[in-house]
FIPA-936776 format. One line per field, with one value per residue (C-alpha): residue number from 1; x, y, z. Coordinates in steps of 0.1 Angstrom, whole numbers, padded with zeros to 4 digits, m for minus. Layout:
<atoms>
k <- [NUM	...]
xx <- [X	...]
yy <- [Y	...]
zz <- [Z	...]
</atoms>
This chain:
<atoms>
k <- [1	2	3	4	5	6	7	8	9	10	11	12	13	14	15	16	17	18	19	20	21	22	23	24	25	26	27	28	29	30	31	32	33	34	35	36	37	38	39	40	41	42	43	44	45	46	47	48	49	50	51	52	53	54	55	56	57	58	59	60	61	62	63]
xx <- [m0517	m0538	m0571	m0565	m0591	m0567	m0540	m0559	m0570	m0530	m0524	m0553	m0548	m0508	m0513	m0540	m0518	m0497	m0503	m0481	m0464	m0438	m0428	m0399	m0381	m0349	m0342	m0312	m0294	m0263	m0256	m0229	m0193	m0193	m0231	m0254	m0295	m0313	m0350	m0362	m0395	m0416	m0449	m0460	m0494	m0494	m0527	m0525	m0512	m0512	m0502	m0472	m0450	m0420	m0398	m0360	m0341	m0302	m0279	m0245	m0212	m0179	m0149]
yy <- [m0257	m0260	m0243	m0216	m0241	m0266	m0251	m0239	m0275	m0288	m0260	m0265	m0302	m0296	m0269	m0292	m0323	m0307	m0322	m0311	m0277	m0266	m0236	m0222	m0188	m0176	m0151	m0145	m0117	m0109	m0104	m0083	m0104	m0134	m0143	m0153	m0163	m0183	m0183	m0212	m0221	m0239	m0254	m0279	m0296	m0329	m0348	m0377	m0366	m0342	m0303	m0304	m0274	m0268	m0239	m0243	m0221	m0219	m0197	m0197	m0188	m0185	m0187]
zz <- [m0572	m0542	m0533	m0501	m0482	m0482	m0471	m0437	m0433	m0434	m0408	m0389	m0380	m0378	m0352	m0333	m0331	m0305	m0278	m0251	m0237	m0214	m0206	m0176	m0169	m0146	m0123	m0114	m0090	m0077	m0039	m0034	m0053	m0035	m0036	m0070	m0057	m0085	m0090	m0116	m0124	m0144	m0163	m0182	m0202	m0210	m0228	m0211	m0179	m0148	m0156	m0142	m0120	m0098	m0086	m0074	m0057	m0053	m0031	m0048	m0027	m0045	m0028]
</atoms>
């Protein structure tokens, strides 16, 4: 068995030792039948580097 302190320590250093973090999301709508516009965008942390960003956008026509 282990002591509860112990236990917190494990987590503690696990949860620190995460270093980098991205996140993104989506929007997307439809224009009428023909059109789709996407929206993408997202973020990112890195230790040893820039935060990083971007966006895109796309116009879809299906014919």
């Amino acid at each position: 068995m282990t002591s509860k302190g112990t236990d917190n320590v494990a987590y503690s250093s696990f949860f620190w030792a995460i270093d980098d973090a991205a996140i993104g999301c989506r929007f997307q709508q439809a224009l009428g039948r023909r059109r789709i516009l996407r929206l993408d965008a997202f973020a990112s942390l890195q230790e040893d580097r820039d935060e990083g960003c971007g966006v895109c956008s796309e116009l879809q026509v299906r014919f």
